[in-house]
C-alpha positions as CSV (number, residue, x, y, z in Angstrom):
1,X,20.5,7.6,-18.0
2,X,21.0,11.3,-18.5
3,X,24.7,12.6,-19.1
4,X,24.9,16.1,-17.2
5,X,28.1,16.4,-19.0
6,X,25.8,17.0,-22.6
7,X,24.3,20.4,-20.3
8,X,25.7,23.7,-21.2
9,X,24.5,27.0,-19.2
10,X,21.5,28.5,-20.3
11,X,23.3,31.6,-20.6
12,X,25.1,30.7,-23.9
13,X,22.1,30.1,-25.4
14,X,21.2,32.2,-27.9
15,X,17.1,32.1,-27.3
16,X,16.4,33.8,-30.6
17,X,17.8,31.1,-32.6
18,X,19.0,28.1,-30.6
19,X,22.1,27.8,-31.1
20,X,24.4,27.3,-28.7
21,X,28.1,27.0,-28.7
22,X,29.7,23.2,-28.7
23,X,32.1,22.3,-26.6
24,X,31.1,25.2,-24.0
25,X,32.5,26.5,-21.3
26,X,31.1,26.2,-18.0
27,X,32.3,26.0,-14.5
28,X,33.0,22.5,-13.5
29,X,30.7,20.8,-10.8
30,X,30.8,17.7,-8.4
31,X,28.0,15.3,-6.7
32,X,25.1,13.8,-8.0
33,X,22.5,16.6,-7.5
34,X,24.6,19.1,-8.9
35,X,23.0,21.4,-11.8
36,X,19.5,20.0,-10.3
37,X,16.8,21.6,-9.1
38,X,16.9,21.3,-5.4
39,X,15.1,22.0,-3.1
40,X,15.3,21.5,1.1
41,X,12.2,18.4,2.4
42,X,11.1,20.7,5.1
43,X,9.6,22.9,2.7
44,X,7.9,20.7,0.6
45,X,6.8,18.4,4.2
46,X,3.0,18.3,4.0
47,X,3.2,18.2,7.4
48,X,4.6,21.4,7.9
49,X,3.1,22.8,4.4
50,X,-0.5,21.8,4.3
51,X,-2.4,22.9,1.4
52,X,0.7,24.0,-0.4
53,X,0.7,24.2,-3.8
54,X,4.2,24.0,-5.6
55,X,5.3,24.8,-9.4
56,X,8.0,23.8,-11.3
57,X,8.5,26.1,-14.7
58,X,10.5,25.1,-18.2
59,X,11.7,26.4,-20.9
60,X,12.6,24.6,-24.1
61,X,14.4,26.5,-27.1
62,X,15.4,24.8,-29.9
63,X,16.3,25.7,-33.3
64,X,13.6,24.6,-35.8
65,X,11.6,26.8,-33.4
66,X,13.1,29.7,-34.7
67,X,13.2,28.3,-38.2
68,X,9.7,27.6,-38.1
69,X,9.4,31.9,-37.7
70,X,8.8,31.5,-34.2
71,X,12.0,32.2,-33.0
72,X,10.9,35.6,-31.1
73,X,8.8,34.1,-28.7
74,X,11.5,33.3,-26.8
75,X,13.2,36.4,-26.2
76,X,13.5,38.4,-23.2
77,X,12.3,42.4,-23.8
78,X,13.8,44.6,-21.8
């Protein structure tokens, strides 16, 4: 079983390098869906939604990414 408590916000992340400070600080949250992806069952009801097509994206950034030279590739150019 995942521990949500491990999760830090994506926004201390540095995505050049992957490092990310430990312990972080993030708001605190309740519930069992919370920090989630949610998402309301009307609008993913094939009844109501035929044909729809629905896609989920990830990103990943780790350090030996970034030692491996690639560490770029995950930055966002303004």
């Amino acid at each position: 079983m995942e521990n949500k408590t491990l999760l830090g916000p994506r926004s201390q992340v540095n995505a050049t390098t992957g490092q990310f400070p430990y312990p972080f600080s993030a708001p605190g949250y309740g519930g069992n869906i919370a920090r989630r992806l949610q998402v309301l069952t009307a609008d993913v009801s094939p009844a109501q939604n035929s044909g729809a097509r629905y896609f989920v994206e990830g990103h990943y950034v780790t350090a030996d990414d970034a030692t491996a030279g690639n560490g770029l590739n995950n930055r966002v150019l303004p």
